[in-house]
C-alpha positions in Angstrom: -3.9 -2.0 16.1 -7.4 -2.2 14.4 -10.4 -3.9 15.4 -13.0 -4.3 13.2 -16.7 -5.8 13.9 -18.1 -7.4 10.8 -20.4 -9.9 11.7 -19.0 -12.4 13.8 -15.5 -10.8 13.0 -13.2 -8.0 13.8 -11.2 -8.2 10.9 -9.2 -5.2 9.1 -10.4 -3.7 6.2 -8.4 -6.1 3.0 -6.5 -4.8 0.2 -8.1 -3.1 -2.7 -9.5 -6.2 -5.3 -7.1 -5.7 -8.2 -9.0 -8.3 -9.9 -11.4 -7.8 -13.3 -14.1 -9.5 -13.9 -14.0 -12.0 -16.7 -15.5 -10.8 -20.1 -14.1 -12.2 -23.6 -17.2 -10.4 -25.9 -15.9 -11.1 -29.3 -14.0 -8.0 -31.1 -14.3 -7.3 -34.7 -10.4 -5.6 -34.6 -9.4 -8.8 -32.4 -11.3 -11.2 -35.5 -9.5 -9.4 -37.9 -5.9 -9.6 -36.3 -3.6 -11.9 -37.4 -2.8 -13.9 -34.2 0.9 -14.1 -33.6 3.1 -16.2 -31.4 3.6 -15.1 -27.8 6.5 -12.5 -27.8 9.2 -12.2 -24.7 9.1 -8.7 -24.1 12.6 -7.3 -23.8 13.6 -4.7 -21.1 12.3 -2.5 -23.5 8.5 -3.6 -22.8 8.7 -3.1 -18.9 8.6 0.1 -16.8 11.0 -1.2 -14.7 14.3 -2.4 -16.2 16.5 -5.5 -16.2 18.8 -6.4 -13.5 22.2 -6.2 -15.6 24.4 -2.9 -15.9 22.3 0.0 -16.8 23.5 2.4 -19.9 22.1 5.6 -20.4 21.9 5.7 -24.3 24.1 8.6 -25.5 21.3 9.3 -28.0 19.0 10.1 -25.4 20.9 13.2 -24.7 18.8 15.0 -27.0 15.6 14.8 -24.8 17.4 16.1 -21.9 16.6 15.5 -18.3 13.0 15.0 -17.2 12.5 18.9 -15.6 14.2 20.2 -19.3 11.4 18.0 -21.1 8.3 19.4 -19.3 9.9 22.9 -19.7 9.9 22.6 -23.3 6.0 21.0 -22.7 4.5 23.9 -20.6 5.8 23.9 -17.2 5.9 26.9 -16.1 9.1 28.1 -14.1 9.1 26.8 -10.3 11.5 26.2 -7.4 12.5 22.7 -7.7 15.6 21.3 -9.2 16.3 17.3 -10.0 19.0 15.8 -7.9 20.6 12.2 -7.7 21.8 10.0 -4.7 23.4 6.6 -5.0 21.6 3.7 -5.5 22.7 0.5 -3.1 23.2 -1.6 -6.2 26.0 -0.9 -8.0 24.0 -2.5 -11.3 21.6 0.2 -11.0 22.3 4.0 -11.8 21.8 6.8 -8.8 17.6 7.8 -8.1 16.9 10.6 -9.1 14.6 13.0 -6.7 13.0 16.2 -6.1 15.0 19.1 -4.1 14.3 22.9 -3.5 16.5 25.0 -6.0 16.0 28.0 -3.4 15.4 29.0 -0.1 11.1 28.5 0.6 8.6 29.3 3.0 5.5 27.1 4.3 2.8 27.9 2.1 5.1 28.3 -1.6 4.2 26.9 -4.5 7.3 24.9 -5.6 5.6 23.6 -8.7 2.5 23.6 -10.8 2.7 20.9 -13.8 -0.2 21.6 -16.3 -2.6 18.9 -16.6 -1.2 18.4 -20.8 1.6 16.9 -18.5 -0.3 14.6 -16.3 -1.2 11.0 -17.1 -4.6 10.0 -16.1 -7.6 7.8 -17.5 -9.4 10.9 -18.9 -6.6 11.4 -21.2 -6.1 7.7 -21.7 -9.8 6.6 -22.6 -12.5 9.4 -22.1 -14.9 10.4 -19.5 -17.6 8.2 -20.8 -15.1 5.1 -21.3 -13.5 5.5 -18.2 -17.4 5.9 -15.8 -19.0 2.9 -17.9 -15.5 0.6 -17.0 -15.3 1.6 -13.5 -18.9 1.4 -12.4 -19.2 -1.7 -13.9 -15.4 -2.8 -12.6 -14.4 -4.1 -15.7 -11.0 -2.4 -14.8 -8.8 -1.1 -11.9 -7.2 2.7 -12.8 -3.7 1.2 -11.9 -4.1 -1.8 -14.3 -5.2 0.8 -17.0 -2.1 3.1 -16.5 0.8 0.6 -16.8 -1.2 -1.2 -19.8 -0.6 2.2 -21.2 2.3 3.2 -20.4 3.5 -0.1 -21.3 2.1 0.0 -25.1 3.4 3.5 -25.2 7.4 2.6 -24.1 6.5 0.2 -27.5 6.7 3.5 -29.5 10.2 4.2 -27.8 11.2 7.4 -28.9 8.1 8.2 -31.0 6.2 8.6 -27.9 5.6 11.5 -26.3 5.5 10.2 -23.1 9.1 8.7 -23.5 11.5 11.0 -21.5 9.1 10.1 -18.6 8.8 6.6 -19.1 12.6 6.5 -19.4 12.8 8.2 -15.7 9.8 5.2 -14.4 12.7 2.9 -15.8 15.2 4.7 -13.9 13.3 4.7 -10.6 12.9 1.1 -11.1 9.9 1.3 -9.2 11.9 2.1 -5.8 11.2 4.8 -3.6 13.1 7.2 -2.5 14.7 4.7 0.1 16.2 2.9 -3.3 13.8 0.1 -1.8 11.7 -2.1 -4.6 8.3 -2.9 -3.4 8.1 -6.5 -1.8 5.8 -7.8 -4.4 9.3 -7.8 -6.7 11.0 -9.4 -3.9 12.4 -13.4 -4.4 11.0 -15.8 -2.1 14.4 -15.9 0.1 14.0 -11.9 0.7 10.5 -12.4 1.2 11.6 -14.4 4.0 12.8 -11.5 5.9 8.8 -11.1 6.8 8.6 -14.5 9.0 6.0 -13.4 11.2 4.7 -10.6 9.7 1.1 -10.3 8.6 2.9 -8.4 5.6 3.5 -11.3 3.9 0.8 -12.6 3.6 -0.8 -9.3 2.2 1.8 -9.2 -0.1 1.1 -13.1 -1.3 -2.8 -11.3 -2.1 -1.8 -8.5 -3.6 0.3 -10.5 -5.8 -2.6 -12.9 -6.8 -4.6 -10.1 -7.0 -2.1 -8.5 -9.9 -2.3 -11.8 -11.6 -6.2 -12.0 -11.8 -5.8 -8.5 -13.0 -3.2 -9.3 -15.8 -5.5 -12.3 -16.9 -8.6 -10.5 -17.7 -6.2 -7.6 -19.2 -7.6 -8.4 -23.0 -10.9 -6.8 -21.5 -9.5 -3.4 -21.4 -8.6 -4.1 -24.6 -11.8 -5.1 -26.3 -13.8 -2.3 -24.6 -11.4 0.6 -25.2 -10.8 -0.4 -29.1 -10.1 4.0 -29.7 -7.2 3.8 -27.4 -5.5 0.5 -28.5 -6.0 1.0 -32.8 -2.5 3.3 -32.9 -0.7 0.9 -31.8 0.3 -1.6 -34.1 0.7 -5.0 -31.8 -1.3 -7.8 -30.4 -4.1 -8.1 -27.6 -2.4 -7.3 -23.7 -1.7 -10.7 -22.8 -0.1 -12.1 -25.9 2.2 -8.5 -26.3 3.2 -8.8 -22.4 4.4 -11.6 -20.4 2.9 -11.4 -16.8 6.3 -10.5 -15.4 7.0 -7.8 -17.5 2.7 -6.7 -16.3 3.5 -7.4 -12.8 6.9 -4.9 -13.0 4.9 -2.4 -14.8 2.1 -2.2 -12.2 4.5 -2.0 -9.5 6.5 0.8 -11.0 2.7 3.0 -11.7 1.8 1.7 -7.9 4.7 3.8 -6.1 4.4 6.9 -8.3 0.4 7.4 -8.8 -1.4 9.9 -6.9 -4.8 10.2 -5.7 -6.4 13.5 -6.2 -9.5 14.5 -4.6 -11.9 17.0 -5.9 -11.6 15.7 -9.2 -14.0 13.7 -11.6 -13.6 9.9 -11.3 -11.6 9.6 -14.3 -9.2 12.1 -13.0 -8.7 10.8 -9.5 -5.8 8.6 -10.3 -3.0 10.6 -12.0 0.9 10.5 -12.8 2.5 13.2 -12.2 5.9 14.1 -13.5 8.1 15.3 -10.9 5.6 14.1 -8.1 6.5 10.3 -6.7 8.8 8.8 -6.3 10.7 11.6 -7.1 9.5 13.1 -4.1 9.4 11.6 -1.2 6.6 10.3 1.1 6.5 11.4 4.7 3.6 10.2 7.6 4.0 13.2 9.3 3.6 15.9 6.5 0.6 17.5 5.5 1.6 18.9 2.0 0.0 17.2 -0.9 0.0 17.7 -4.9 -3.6 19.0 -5.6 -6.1 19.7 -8.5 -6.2 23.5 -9.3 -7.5 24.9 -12.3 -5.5 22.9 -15.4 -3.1 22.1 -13.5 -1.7 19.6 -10.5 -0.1 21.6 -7.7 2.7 21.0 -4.5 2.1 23.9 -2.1 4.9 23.4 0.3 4.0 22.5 4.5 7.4 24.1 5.8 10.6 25.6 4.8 13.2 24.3 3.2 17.0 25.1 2.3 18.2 25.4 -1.2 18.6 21.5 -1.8 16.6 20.0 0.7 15.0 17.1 -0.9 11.0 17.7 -1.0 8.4 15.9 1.3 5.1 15.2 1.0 2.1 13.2 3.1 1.2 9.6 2.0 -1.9 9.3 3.6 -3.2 7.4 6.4 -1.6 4.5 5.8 -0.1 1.3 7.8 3.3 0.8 7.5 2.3 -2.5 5.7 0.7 -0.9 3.0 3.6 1.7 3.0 6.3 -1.5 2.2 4.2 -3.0 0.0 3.4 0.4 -2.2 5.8 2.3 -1.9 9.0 0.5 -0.5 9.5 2.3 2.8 8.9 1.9 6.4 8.3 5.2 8.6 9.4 5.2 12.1 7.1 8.0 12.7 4.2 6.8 11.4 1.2 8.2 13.6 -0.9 5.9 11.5 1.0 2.9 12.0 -1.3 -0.4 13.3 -1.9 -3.8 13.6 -4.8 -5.8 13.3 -6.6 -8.3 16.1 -9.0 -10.6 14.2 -11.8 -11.8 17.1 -14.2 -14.5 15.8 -17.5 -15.6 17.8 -17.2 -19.3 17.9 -20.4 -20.2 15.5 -21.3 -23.6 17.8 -22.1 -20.8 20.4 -26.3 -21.6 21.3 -26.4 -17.7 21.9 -24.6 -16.9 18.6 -27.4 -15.1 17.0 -28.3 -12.9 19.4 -24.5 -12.1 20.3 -24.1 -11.7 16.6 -26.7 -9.0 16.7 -25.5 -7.2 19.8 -21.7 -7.3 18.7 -23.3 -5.8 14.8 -24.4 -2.5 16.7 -21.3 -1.5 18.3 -19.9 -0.8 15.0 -15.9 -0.3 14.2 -12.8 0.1 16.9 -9.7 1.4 15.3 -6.5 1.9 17.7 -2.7 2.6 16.6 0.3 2.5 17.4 1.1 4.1 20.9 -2.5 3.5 22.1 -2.1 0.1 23.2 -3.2 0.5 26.2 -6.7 1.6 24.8 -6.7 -1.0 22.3 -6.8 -3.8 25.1 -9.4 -2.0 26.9 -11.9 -1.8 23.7 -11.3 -5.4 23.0 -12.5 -7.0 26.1 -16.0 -6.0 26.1 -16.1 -8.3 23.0 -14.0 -10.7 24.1 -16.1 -11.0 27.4 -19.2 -11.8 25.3 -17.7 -14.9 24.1 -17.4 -16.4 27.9 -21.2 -15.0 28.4 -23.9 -17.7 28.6 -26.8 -15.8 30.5 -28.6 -13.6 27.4 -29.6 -10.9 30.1 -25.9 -10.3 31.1 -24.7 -9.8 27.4 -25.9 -6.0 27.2 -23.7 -5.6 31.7 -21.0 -7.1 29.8 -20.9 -5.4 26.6 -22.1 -1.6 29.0 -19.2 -2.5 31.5 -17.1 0.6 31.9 -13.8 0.0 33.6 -11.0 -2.2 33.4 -12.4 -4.8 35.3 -15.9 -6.6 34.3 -18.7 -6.8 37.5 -20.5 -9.9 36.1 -17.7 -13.0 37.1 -13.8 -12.4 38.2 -12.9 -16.0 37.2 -14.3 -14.5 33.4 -12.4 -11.8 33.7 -9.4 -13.8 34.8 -9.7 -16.2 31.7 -10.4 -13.4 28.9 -7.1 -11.8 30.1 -5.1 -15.0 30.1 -6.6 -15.5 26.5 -5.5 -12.0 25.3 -1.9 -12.9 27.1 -1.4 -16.2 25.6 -2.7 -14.8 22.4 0.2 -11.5 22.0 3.1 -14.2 23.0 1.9 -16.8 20.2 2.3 -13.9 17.6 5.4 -12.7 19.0 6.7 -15.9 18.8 6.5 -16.3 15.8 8.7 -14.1 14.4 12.4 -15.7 14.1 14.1 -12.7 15.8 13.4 -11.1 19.3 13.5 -6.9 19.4 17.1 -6.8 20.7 18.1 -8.8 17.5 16.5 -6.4 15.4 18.3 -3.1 17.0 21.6 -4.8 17.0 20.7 -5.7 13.1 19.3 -2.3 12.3 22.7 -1.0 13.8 24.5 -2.8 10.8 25.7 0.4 8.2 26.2 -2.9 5.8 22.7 -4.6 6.0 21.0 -5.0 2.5 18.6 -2.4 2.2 15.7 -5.2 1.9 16.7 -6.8 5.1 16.7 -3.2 6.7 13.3 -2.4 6.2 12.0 -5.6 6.3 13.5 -5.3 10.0 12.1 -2.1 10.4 8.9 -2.9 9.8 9.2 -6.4 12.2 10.6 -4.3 14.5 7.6 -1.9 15.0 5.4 -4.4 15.0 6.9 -6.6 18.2 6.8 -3.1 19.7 3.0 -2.7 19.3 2.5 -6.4 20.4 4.8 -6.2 23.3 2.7 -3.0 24.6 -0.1 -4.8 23.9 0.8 -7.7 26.0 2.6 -4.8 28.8 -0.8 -3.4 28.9 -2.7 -7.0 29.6 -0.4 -8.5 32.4 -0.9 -5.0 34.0 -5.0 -5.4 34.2 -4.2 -9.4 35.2 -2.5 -7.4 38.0 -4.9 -5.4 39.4 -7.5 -8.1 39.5 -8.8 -8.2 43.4 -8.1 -12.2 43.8 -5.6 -13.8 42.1 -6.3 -17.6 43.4 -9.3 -17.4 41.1 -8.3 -20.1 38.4 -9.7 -18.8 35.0 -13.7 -20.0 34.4 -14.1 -22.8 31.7 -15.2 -21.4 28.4 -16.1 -24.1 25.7 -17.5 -21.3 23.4 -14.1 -18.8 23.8 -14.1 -16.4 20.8 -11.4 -17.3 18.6 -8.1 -14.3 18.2 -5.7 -14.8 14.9 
């Protein structure tokens, strides 16, 4: 659980802004162009492939697998071998992902891919391209990299990038789970989130992706080197926003952040890196910027065909659905957020404001409920507070029970009480419902981490509410009926 103070607020950090700002500056190579009608991109335009039977073109044979390709490119020999499983859909051919071809120790190198084999903006547009679009956020990196990739699959077997592309298509933007992200999900799987805060980060993102696609053509106008080779119209008349939306989706679960690196650099794809590997909360190894090249240094051992594993980052489960397509059980990072809002009508509001302003940023997770309660209600006490000089006793308290008014206390509980059962009920299905579902070998794999995920969270809102009725308990006089509080903060 996270509690943020921001103003009159504690409200978790949002989303990255996908969006671009508008900018439609005339273009000489744009005036020039002959205007065509809008074309419907085929399968061919999208990183991520229709829905009917996928066939692997017999032609394509003469590229060879993925790991063959980058051989013949400059990788240099490493311990890794490509291996499929099964995908759940029978439409779709097996993932493909990344195993140990030998026996390794913590601390091994398993691969090294030089940086002639890794996709970033440096290579796309140039250093001074890429720092005058970013620091003046004419672009997001991700939007950049599937327009690219995108124009590039155009080429089809022309490009040089095309034995990768084809294994993007294969991966179908899933992870390795077999699980598309939920921002390709249908309204009726979407569904499966009823209650979730997930869905409604997933509704943003989406619109987010969408602002992004419409202000695409600016990429275009302002990186007029990278566009002239290839021979079609402006972004949004060469690409449906379906075929955008897949595209972006696909780069989303397979891009990796690199640190140390200059900005135009720090977003990278990474052949044989994700999804072909896959992410784990709970691992430390990560691929990493060495000298020309991006390296995976191994955090344990593994057996000859163990798939690979390697850390995520700190990240939510939400944000691990909607990215990446998997839900982690283990996941240390794992929270939920508690939005508090000082009621503006408040005469003290101001000054509460102000004191609520220098107490800065909570952030609690999963397994520290108990904690996560006793952080909150400092702030939530200041709500019931209408003497000024008992704001700073109230906010100073120590303990799980506040000294200035036990009928406060008693009605800042109940709140908290009455707020964790309102958001557990409303989720459609109660935890035992999810473990007897979860225990379904035949669930669709959507519904099964869509049920994960649920499931974790009623577990960090039952604790949560565990953890309140246990400090209603040990308040010294229960007749005390619960103070009145017309200025109550408000909890969503």
């Amino acid at each position: 659980m996270e509690l943020t103070c921001l103003h009159n607020k504690f409200n978790l950090s949002a989303l990255p802004n996908l969006s671009l700002p508008s900018s439609k500056n005339p273009n000489p190579r744009f005036l020039s162009r002959k205007r065509n009608n809008l074309c419907l991109a085929s399968t061919s335009d999208t990183l991520v492939t229709g829905s009917g039977k996928e066939v692997s073109s017999k032609k394509d044979a003469e590229f060879g697998d993925l790991k063959s390709w980058m051989h013949k490119n400059g990788l240099p020999p490493c311990k890794v071998v490509l291996k499929e499983r099964p995908s759940y859909d029978e439409k779709h051919r097996p993932i493909h992902y990344v195993a140990a071809c030998e026996d390794l120790r913590a601390g091994d190198v398993a691969f090294s891919v030089p940086n002639s084999l890794v996709v970033t903006l440096e290579r796309v547009l140039g250093n001074e391209t890429v720092a005058e679009l970013l620091t003046t956020n004419k672009l997001s990196e991700l939007a950049c990299l599937a327009l690219y990739l995108m124009y590039e699959k155009k080429q089809g077997k022309k490009s040089f990038w095309y034995p990768y592309i084809r294994e993007l298509d294969r991966q179908r933007g899933r992870g390795q789970l077999a699980v598309e992200s939920p921002l390709l999900w249908s309204d009726d799987e979407l569904a499966y989130l009823t209650g979730s805060p997930t869905k409604a980060e997933i509704l943003e993102r989406a619109e987010g992706i969408k602002r992004e696609y419409n202000e695409l053509d600016t990429v275009w106008f302002m990186a007029g080197s990278l566009f002239q080779q290839y021979p079609y119209d402006i972004p949004t008349e060469a690409f449906p926003f379906e075929i955008f939306k897949q595209a972006f989706v696909a780069v989303q679960s397979c891009v990796v952040h690199l640190q140390k690196v200059p900005l135009a650099r720090r977003f990278a794809l990474v052949p044989l890196g994700p999804p072909l590997l896959a992410y784990r909360s709970n691992c430390k190894a990560m691929l990493s910027a060495v000298a020309g090249a991006v390296e995976l240094v191994v955090d344990r051992p593994y057996k000859a065909g163990e798939p690979i594993v390697v850390w995520c980052g700190p990240q939510p489960n939400s944000k691990l659905l909607i990215n990446y397509g998997f839900v982690d059980d283990d996941n240390s990072y794992d929270r939920l957020v508690v939005e508090a809002a000082l009621n503006t009508e408040d005469p003290q509001y101001q000054d509460k404001r102000l004191v609520v302003q220098r107490n800065g940023k909570l952030s609690v997770y999963a397994g520290k409920e108990k904690e996560a309660v006793s952080d909150m209600l400092p702030y939530l006490r200041l709500g019931y507070v209408s003497d000024p000089s008992e704001m700073q006793s109230v906010l100073s308290s120590q303990g799980p029970v506040c000294p200035v008014s036990s009928c406060m206390e008693r009605a800042v509980l109940d709140q908290l009480a009455d707020y964790f059962k309102r958001r557990l009920a409303g989720y459609p299905t109660t935890l035992n419902e999810d473990e007897s579902l979860l225990s379904d070998p035949n669930l669709n794999p959507k519904k099964r981490v869509a049920t994960q995920l649920v499931r974790l969270e009623k577990k960090i809102l039952h604790a949560c509410l565990q953890a309140t009725m246990d400090l209603i308990d040990q308040l010294p006089d229960h007749t005390v009926s619960p103070c009145p509080a017309p200025y109550a903060p408000q909890l969503k």
